[in-house]
C-alpha positions as CSV (number, residue, x, y, z in Angstrom):
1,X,2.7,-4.1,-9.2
2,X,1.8,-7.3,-10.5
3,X,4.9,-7.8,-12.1
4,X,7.1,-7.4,-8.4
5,X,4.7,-9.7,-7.3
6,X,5.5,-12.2,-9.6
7,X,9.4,-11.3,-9.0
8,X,9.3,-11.5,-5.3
9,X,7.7,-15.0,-6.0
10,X,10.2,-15.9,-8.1
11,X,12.6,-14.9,-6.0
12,X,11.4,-16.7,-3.2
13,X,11.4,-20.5,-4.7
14,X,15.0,-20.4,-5.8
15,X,17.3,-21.9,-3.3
16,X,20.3,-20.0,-1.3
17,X,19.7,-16.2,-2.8
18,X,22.7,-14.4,-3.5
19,X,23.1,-11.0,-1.0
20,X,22.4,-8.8,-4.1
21,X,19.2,-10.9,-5.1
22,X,18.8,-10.5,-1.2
23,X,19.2,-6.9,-1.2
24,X,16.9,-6.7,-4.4
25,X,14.2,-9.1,-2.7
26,X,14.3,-6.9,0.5
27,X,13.8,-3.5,-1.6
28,X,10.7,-5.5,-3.9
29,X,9.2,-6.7,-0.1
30,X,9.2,-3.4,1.1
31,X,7.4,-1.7,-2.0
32,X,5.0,-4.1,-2.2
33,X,3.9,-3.9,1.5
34,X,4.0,0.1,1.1
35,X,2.2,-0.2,-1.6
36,X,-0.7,-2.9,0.6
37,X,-0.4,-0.2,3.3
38,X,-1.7,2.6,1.4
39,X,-4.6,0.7,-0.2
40,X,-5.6,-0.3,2.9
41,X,-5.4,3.2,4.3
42,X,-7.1,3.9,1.0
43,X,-10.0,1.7,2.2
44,X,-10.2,3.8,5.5
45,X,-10.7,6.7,3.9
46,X,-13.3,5.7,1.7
47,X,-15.0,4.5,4.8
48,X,-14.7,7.0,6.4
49,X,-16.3,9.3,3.7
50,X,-19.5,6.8,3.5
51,X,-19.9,7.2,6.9
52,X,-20.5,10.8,6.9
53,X,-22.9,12.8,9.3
54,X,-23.6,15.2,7.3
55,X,-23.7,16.7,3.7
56,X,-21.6,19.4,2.8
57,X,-22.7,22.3,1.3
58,X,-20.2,21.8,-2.2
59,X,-20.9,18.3,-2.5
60,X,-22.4,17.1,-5.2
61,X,-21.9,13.9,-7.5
62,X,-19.3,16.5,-9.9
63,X,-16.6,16.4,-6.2
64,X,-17.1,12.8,-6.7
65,X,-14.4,11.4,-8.4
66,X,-12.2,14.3,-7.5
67,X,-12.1,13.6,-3.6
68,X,-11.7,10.0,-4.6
69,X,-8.4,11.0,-6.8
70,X,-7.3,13.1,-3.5
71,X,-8.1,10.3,-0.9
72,X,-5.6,8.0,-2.9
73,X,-3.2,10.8,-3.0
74,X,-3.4,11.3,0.4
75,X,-3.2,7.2,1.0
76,X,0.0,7.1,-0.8
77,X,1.5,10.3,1.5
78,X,-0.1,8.6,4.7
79,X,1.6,5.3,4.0
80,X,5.3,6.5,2.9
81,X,5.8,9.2,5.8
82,X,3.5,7.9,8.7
83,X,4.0,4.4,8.7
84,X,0.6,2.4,10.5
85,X,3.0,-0.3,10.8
86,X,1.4,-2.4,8.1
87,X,4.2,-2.4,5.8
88,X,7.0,-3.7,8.6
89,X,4.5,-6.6,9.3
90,X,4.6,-7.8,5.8
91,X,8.1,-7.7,5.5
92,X,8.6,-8.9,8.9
93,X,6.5,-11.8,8.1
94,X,7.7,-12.7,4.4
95,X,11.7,-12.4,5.5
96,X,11.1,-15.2,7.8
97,X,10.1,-17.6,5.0
């Protein structure tokens, strides 16, 4: 991830793109901001486990890790087939600069 990063930065302080480094800038956006979206719906979840009203009878500190594996699982699903609307601000916002 670190490595689009740099590229979209690079990218971004040449001059005049060409419509493929365009294209390519577009498609490096866009995975990037997915990519935000689902750690931040990563973040919900792990809220939203802290917050808890009450204990569940399997839980124990072994289920630990292994709902934390799931939640980013799920964040990953969550953010590539129901969009928050996260990702389309990013790119929104970075196209315009």
């Amino acid at each position: 991830m670190v490595d689009e990063v740099r590229a979209f930065v690079s990218h971004s302080a040449r001059a005049e793109p060409s419509a493929l480094e365009r294209i390519d800038r577009r498609a490096s956006l866009e995975e990037v901001a997915q990519q935000f979206e689902a750690i931040f719906v990563n973040e919900l979840m792990k809220t939203s486990r802290a917050a808890k009203l009450s204990e569940d009878i399997l839980s124990n500190s072994g289920t630990q890790p292994f709902l934390e594996m799931m939640d980013q699982e799920f964040s990953q699903t969550i953010s590539k087939r129901n969009s928050l609307g996260i990702a389309e601000a990013l790119v929104q916002q970075f196209e315009r600069k």
